[in-house]
N, CA and C atoms of all chains as a GROMACS GRO file, in nm:
protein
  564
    1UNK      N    1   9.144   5.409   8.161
    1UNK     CA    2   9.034   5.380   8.254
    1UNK      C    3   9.048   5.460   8.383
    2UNK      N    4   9.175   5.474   8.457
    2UNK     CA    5   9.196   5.541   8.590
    2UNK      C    6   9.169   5.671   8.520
    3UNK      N    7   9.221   5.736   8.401
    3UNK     CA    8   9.230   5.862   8.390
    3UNK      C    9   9.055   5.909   8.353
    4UNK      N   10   8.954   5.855   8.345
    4UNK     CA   11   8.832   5.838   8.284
    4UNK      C   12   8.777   5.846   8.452
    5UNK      N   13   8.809   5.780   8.529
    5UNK     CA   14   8.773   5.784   8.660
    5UNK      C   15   8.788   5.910   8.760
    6UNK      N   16   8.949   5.978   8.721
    6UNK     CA   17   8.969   6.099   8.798
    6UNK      C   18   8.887   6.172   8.740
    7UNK      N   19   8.838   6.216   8.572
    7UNK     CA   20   8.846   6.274   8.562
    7UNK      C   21   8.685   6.341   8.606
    8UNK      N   22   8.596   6.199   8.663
    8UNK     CA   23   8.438   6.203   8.723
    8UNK      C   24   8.433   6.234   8.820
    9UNK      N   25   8.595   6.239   8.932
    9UNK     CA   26   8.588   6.270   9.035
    9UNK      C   27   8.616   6.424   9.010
   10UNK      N   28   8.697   6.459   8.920
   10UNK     CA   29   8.739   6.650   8.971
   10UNK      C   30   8.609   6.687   8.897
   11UNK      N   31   8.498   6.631   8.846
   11UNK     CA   32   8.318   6.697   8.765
   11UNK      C   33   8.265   6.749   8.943
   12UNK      N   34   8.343   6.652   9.063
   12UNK     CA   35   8.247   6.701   9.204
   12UNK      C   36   8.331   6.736   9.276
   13UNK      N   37   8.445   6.802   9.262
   13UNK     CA   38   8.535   6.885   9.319
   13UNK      C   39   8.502   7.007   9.238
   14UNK      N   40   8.473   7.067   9.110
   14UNK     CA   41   8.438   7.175   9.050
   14UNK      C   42   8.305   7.215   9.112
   15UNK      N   43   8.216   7.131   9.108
   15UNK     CA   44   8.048   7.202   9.143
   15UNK      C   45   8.050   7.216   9.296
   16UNK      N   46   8.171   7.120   9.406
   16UNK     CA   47   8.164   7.206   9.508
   16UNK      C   48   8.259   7.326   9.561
   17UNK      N   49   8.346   7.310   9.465
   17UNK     CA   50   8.417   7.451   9.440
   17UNK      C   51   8.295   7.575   9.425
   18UNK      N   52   8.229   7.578   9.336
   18UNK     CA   53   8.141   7.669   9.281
   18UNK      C   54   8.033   7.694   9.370
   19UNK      N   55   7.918   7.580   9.463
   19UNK     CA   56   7.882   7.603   9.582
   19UNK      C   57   7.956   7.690   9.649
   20UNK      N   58   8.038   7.662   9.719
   20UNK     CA   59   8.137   7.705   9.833
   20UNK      C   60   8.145   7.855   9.801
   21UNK      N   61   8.208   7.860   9.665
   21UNK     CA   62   8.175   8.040   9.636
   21UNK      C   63   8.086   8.170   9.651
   22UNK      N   64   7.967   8.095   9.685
   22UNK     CA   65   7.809   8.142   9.717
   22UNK      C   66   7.785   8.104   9.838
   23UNK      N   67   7.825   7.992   9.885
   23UNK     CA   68   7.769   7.973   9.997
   23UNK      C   69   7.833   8.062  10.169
   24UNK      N   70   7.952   8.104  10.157
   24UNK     CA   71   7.974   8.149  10.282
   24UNK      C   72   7.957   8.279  10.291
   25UNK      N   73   8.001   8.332  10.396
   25UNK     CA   74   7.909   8.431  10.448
   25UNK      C   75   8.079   8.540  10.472
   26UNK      N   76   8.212   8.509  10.500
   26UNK     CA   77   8.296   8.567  10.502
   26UNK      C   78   8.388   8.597  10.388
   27UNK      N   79   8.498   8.690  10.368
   27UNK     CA   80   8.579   8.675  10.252
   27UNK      C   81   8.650   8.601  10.246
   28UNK      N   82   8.732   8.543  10.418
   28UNK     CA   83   8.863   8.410  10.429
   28UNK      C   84   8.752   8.286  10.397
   29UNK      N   85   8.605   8.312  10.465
   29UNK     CA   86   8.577   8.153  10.436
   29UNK      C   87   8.587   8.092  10.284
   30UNK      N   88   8.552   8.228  10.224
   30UNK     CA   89   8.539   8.231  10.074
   30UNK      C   90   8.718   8.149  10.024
   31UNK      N   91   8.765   8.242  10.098
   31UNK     CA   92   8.926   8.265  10.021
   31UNK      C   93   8.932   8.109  10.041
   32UNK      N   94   8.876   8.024  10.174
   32UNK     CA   95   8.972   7.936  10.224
   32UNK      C   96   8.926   7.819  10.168
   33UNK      N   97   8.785   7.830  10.082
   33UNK     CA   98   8.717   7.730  10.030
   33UNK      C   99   8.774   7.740   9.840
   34UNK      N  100   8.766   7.802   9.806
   34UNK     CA  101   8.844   7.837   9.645
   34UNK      C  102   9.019   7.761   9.676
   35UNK      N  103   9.054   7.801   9.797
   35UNK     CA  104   9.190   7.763   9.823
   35UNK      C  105   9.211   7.570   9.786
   36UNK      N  106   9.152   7.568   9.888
   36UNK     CA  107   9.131   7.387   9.875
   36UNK      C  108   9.041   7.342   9.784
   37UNK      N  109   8.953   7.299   9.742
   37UNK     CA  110   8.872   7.267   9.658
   37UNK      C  111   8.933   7.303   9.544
   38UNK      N  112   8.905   7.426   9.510
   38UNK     CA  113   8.992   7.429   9.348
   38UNK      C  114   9.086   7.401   9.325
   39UNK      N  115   9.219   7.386   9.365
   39UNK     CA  116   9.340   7.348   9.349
   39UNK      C  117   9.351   7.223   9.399
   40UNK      N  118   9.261   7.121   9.461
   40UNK     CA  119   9.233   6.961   9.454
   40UNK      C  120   9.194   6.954   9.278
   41UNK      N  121   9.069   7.037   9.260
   41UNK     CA  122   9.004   6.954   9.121
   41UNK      C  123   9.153   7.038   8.985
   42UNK      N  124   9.230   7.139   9.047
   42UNK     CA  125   9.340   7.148   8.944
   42UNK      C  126   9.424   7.004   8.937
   43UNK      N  127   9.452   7.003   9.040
   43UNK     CA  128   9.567   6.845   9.037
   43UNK      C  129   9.474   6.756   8.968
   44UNK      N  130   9.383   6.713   9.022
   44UNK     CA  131   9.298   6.599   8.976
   44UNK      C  132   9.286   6.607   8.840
   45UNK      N  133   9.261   6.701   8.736
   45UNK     CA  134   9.247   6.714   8.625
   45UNK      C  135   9.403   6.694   8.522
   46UNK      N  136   9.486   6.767   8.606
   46UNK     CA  137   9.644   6.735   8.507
   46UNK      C  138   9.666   6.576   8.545
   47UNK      N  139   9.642   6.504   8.666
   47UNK     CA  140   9.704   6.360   8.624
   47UNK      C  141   9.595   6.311   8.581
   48UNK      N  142   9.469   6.348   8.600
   48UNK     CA  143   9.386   6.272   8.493
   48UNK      C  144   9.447   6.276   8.307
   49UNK      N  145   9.494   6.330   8.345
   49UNK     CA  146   9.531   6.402   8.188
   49UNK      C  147   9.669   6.287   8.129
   50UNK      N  148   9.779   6.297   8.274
   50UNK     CA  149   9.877   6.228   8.248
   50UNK      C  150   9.864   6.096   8.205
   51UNK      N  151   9.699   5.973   8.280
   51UNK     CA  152   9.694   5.891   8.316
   51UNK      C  153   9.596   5.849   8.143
   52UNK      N  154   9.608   6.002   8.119
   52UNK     CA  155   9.439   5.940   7.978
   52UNK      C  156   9.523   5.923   7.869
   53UNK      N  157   9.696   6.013   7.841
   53UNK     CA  158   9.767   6.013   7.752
   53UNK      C  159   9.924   5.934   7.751
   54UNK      N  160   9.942   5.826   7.893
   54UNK     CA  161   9.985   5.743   7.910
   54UNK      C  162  10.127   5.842   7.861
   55UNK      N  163  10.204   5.727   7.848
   55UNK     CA  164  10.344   5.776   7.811
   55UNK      C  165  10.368   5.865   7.686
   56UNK      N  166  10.390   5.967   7.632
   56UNK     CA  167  10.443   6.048   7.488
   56UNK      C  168  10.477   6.137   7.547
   57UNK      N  169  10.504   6.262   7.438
   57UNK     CA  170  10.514   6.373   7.441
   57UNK      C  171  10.450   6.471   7.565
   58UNK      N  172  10.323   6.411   7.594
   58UNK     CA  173  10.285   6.527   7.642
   58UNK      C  174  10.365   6.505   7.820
   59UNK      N  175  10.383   6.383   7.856
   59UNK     CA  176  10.430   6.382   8.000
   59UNK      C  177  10.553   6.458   8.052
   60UNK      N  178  10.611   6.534   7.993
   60UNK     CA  179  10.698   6.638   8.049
   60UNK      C  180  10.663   6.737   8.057
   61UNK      N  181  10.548   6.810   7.958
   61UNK     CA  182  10.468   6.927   7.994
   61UNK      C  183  10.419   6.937   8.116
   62UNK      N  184  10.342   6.835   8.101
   62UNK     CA  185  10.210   6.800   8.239
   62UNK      C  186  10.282   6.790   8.339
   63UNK      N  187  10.390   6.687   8.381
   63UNK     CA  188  10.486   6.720   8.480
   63UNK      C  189  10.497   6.857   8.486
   64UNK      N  190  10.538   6.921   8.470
   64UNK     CA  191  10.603   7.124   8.502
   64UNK      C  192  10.497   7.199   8.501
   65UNK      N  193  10.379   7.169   8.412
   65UNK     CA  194  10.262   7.274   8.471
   65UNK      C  195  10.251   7.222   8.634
   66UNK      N  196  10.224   7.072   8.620
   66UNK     CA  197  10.194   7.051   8.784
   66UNK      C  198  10.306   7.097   8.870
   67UNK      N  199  10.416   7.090   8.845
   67UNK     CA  200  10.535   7.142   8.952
   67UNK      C  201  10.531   7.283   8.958
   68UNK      N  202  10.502   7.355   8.828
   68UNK     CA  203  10.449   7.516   8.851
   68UNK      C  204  10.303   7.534   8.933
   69UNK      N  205  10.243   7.479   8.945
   69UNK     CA  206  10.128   7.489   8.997
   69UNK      C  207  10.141   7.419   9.154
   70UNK      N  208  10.199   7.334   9.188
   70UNK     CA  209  10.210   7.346   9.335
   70UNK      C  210  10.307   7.467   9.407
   71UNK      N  211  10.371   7.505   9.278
   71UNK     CA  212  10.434   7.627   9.364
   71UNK      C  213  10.364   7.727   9.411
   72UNK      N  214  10.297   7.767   9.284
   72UNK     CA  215  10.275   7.919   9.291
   72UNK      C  216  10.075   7.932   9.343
   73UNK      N  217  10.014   7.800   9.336
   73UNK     CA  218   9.878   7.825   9.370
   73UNK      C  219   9.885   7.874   9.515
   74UNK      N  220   9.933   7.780   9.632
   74UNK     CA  221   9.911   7.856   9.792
   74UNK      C  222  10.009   7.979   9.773
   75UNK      N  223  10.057   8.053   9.667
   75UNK     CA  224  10.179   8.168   9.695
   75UNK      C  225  10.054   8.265   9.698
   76UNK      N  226   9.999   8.262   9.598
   76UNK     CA  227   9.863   8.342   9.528
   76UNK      C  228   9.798   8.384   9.654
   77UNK      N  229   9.727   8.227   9.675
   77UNK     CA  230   9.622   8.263   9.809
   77UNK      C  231   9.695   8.336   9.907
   78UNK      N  232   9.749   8.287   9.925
   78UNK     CA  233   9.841   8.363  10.046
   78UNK      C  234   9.830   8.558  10.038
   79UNK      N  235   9.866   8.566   9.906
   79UNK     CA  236   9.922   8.708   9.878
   79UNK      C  237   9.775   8.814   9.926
   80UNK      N  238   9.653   8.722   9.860
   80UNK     CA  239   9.565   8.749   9.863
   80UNK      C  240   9.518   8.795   9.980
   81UNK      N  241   9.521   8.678  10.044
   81UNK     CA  242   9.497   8.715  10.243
   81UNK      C  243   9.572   8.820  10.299
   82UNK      N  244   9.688   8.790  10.266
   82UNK     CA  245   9.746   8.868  10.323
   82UNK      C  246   9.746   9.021  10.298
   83UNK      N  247   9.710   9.058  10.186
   83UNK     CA  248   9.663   9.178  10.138
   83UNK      C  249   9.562   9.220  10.190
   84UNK      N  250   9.436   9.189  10.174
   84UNK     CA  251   9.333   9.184  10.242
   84UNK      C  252   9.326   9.225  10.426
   85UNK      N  253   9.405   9.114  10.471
   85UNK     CA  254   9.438   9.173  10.604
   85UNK      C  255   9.513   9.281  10.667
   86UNK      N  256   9.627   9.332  10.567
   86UNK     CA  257   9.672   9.418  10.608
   86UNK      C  258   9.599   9.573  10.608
   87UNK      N  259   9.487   9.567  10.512
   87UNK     CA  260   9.446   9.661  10.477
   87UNK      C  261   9.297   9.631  10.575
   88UNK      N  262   9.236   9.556  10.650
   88UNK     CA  263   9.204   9.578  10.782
   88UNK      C  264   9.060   9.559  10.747
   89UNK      N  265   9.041   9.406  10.699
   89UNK     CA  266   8.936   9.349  10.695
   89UNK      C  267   8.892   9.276  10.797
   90UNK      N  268   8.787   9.329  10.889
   90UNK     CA  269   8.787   9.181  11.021
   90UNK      C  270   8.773   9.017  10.974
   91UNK      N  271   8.795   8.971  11.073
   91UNK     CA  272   8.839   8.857  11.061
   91UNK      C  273   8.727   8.778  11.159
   92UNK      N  274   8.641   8.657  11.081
   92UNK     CA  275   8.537   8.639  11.188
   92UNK      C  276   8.427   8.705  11.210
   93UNK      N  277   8.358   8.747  11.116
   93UNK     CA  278   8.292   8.827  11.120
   93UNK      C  279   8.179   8.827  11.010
   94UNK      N  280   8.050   8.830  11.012
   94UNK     CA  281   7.970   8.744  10.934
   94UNK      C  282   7.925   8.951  10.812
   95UNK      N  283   7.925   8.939  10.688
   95UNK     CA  284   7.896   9.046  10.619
   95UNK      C  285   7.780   9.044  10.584
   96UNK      N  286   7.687   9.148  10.601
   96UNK     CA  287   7.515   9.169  10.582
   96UNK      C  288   7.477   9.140  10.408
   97UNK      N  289   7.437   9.016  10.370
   97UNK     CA  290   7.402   9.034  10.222
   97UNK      C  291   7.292   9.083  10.165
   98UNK      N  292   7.268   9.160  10.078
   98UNK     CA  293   7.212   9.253  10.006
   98UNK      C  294   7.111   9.164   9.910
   99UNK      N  295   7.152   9.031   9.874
   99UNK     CA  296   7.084   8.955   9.782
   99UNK      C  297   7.083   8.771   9.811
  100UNK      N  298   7.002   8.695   9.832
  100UNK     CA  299   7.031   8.619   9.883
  100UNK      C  300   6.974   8.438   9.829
  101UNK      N  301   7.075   8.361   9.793
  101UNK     CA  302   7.076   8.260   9.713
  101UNK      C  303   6.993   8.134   9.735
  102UNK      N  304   7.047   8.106   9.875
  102UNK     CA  305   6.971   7.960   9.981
  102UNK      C  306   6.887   8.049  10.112
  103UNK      N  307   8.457   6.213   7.431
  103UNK     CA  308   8.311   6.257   7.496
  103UNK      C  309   8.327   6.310   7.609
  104UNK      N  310   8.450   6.199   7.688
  104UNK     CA  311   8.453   6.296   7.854
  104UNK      C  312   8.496   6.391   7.865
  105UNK      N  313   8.629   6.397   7.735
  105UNK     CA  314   8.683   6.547   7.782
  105UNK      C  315   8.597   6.658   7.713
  106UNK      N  316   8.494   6.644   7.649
  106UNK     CA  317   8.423   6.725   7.614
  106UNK      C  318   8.364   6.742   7.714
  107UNK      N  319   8.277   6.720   7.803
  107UNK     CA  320   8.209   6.699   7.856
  107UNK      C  321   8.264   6.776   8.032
  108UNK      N  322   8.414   6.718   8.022
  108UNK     CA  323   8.483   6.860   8.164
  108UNK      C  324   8.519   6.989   8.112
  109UNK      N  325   8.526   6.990   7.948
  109UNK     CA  326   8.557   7.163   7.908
  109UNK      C  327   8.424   7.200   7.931
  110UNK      N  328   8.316   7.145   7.911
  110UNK     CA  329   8.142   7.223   7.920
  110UNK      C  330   8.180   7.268   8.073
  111UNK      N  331   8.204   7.193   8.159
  111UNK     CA  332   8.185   7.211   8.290
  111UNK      C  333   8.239   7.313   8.336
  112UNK      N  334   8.401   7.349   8.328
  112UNK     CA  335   8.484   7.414   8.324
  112UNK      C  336   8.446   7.535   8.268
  113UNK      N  337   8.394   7.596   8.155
  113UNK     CA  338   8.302   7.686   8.110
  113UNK      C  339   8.229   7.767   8.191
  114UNK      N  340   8.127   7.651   8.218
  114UNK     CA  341   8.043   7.720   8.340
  114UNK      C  342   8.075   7.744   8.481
  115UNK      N  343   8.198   7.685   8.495
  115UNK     CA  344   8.270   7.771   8.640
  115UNK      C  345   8.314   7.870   8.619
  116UNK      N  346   8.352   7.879   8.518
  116UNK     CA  347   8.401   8.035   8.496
  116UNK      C  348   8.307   8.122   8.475
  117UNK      N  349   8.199   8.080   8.413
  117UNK     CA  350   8.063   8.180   8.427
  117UNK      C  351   8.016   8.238   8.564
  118UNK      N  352   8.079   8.130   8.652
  118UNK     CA  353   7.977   8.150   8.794
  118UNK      C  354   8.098   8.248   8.912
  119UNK      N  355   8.219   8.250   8.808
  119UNK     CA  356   8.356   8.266   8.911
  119UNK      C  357   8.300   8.431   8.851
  120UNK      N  358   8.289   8.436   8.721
  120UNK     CA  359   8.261   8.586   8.686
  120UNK      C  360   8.077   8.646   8.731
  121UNK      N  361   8.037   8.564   8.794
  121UNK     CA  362   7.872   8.593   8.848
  121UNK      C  363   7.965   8.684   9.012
  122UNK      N  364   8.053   8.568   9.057
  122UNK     CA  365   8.092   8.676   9.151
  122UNK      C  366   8.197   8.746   9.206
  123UNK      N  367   8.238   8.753   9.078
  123UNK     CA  368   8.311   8.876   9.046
  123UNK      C  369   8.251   9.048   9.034
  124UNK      N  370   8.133   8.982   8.939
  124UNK     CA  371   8.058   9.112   8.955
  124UNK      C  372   7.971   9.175   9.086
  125UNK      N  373   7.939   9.072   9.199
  125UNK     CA  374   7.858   9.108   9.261
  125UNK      C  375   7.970   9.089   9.389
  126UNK      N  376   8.082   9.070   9.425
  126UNK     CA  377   8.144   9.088   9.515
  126UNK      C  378   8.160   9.193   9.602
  127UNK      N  379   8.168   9.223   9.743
  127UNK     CA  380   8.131   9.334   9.784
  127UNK      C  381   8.268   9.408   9.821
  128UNK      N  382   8.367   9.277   9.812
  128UNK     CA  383   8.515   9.408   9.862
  128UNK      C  384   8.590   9.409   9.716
  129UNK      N  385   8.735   9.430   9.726
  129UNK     CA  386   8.806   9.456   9.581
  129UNK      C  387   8.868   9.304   9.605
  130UNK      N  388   8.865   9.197   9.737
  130UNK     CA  389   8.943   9.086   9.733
  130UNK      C  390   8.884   8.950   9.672
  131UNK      N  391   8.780   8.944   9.659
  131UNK     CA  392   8.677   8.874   9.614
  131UNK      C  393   8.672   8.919   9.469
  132UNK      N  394   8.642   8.993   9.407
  132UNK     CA  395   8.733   9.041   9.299
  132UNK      C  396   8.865   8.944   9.230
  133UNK      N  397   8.944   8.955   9.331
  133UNK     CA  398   9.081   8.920   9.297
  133UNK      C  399   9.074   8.735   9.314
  134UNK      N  400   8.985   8.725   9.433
  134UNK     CA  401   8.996   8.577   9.414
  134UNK      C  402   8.906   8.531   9.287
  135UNK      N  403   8.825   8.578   9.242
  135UNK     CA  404   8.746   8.554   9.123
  135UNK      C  405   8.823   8.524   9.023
  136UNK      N  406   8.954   8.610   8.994
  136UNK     CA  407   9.046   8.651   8.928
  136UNK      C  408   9.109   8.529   8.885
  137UNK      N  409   9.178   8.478   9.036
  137UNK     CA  410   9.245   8.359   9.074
  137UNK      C  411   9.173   8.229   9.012
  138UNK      N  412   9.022   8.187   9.055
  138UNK     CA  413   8.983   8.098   9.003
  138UNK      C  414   8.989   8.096   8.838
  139UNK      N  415   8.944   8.215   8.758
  139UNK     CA  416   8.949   8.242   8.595
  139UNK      C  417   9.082   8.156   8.567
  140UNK      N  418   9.183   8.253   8.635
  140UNK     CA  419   9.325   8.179   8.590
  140UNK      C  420   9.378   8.050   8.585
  141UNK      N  421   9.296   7.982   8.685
  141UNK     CA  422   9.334   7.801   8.710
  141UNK      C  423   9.243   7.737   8.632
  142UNK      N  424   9.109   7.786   8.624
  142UNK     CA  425   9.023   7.747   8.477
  142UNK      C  426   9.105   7.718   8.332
  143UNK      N  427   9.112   7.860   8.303
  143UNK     CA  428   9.210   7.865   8.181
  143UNK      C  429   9.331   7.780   8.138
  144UNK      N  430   9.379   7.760   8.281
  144UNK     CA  431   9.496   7.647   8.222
  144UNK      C  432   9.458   7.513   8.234
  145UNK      N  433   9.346   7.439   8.278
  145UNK     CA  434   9.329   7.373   8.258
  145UNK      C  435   9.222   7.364   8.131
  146UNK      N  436   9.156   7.422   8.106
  146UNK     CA  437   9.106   7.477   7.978
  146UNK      C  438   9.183   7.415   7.858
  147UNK      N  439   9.296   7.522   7.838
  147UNK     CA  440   9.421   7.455   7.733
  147UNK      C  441   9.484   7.357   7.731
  148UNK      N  442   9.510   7.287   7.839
  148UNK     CA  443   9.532   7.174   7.884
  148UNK      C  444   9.491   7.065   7.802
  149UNK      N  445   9.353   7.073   7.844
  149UNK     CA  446   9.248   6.942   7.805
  149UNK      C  447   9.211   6.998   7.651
  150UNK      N  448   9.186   7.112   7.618
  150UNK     CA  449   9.202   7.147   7.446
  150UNK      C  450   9.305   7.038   7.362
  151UNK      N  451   9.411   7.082   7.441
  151UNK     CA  452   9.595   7.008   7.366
  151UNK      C  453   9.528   6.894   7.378
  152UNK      N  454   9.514   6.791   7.441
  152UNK     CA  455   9.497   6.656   7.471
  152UNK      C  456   9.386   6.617   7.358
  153UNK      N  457   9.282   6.669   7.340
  153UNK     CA  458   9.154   6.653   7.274
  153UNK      C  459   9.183   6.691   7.128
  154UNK      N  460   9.289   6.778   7.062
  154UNK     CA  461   9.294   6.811   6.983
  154UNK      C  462   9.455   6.741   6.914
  155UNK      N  463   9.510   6.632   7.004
  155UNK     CA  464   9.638   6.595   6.998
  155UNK      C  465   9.734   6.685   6.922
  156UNK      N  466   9.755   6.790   7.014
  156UNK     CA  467   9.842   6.918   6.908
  156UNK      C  468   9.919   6.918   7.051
  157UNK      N  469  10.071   6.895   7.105
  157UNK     CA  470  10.087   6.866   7.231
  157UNK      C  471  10.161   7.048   7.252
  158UNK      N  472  10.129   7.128   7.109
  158UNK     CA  473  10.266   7.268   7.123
  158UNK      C  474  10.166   7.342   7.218
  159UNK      N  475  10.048   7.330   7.228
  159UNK     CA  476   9.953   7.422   7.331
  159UNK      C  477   9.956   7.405   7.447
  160UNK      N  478  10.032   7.252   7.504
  160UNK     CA  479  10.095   7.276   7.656
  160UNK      C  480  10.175   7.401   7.720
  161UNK      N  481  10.218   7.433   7.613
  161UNK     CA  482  10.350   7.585   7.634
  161UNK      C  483  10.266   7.674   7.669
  162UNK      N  484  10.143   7.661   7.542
  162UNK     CA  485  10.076   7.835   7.595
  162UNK      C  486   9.964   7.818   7.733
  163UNK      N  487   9.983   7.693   7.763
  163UNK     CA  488   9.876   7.666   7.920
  163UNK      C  489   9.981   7.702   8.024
  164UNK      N  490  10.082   7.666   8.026
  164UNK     CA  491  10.208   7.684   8.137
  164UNK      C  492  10.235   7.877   8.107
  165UNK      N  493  10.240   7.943   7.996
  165UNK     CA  494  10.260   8.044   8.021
  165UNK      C  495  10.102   8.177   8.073
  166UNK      N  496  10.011   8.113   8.050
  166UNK     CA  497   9.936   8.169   8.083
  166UNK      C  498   9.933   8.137   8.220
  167UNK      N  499   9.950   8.019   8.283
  167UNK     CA  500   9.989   8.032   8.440
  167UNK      C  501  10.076   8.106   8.444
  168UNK      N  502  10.183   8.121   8.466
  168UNK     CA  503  10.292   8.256   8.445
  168UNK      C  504  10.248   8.366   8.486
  169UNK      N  505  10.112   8.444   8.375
  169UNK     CA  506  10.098   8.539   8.357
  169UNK      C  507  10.022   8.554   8.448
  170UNK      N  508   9.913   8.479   8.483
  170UNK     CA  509   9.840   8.480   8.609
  170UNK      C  510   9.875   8.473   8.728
  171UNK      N  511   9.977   8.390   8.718
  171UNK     CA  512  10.053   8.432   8.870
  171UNK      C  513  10.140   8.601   8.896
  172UNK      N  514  10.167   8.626   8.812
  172UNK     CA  515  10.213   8.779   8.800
  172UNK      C  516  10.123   8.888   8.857
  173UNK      N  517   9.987   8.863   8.718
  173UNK     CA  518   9.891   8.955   8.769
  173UNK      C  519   9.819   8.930   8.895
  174UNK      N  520   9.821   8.818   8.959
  174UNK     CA  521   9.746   8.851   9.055
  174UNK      C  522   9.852   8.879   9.220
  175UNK      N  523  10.006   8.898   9.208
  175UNK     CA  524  10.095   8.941   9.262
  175UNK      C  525  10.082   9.052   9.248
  176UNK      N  526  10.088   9.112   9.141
  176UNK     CA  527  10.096   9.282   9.140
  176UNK      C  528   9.987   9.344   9.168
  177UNK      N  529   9.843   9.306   9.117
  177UNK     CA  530   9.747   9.356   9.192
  177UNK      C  531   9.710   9.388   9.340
  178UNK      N  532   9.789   9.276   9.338
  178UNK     CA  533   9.786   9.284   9.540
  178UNK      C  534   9.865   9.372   9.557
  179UNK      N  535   9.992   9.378   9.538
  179UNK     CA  536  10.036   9.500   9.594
  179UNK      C  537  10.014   9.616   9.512
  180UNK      N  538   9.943   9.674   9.426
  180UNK     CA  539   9.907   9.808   9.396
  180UNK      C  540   9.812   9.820   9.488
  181UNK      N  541   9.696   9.741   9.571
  181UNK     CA  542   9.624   9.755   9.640
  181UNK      C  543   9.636   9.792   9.730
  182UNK      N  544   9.758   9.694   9.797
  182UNK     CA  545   9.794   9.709   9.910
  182UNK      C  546   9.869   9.880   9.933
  183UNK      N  547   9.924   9.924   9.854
  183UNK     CA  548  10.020  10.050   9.889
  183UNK      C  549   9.920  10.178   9.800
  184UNK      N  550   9.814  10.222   9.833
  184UNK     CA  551   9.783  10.325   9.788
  184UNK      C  552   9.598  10.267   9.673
  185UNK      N  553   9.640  10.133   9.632
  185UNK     CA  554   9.496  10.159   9.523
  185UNK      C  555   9.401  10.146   9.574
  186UNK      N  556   9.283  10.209   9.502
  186UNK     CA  557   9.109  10.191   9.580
  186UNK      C  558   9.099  10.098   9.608
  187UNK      N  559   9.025  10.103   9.747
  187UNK     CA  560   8.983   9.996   9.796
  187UNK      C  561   8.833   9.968   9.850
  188UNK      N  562   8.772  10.105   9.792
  188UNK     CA  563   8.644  10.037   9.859
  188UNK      C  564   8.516  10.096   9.696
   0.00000   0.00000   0.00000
C-alpha cells in the first residue's frame, strides 16, 4: 500500500521534472531543476520498489543501486556545471529562444 | 497495473529528455539530456525486474548506472580540454 502510494507521488515529480526542462530560460536553471526533481522522483521510485517487494531477494540490490546513486548523481551534476563554466558560459543571463513553448 | 503504468510514464520522459536533446542550443544541455536518459534507464530495469519477478536484472540496472556515470565523466572532460564546443 505505502509502496502503491510513493509510487503516485514520483508520476508528479517526473511531469515536473519534464516541465522544468522546457520551462527555463538558462542552462544552470535547467541544470539546477533536472538536478533536484529528477533525482527526488529517482529515490522515490527505488523505495517505492523496496516497499512494493517487502522483504526477498531483491532488498540488497535496491539497497546498492540506491547507495550508488546517492553517490554518483550530485558527482555528475556537478561535473557538468562545472564543465560548462569553465569553458565560459555566463552565468545569469537569460538566452534568446528561437522557438517558443508557453 | 501501476507498475505498468510508471514504465509508460518513464518512456515518455525519455521522449521529451531526447525532444531536448535535439533542440538544445549549447553541447551542455546535450549532456544533461544525456544524464536524465541514464537515470530513466535504471529505473526502467528496475521496475522491469520487479514486474517480471526475474530479480538477476537488478545487476544489469546497477551496471548500466556504472556506465552512465563514466560516460557522462569523460564527456565532460573531452569537452572540457580541446572538444567542440559550439
Amino acid at each position: 500500500m505505502i509502496g502503491k502510494i510513493l509510487l503516485v507521488i514520483s508520476w508528479i515529480y517526473i511531469i515536473f521534472g519534464i516541465i522544468g526542462i522546457f520551462r527555463f530560460e538558462n542552462m544552470y536553471s535547467r541544470l539546477l531543476t533536472s538536478s533536484k526533481i529528477d533525482t527526488v522522483a529517482t529515490f522515490t521510485v527505488l523505495i517505492a520498489l523496496l516497499f512494493y517487494t517487502g522483504i526477498s531477494e531483491y532488498t540488497v540490490k535496491l539497497l546498492l543501486i540506491i547507495f550508488f546513486l546517492v553517490i554518483t548523481s550530485p558527482i555528475s551534476n556537478h561535473i557538468i556545471v562545472r564543465s560548462a563554466y569553465l569553458n565560459g558560459i555566463p552565468v545569469g543571463q537569460k538566452e534568446e529562444k528561437s522557438w517558443k513553448l508557453w | 497495473m501501476i507498475l505498468i503504468i510508471t514504465m509508460f510514464m518513464l518512456v515518455i520522459a525519455m521522449l521529451f529528455s531526447l525532444v531536448r536533446m535535439i533542440l538544445g542550443p549549447t553541447t551542455w544541455d546535450r549532456l544533461l539530456a544525456l544524464n536524465l536518459i541514464s537515470a530513466k534507464t535504471i529505473l526502467l530495469i528496475a521496475i522491469y525486474a520487479v514486474y517480471s519477478e526475474r530479480p538477476v536484472l537488478l545487476d544489469i540496472s546497477l551496471s548500466a548506472g556504472i556506465i552512465g556515470f563514466l560516460t557522462i565523466a569523460l564527456f565532460a572532460r573531452f569537452i572540457l580540454f580541446g572538444g567542440r564546443t559550439k
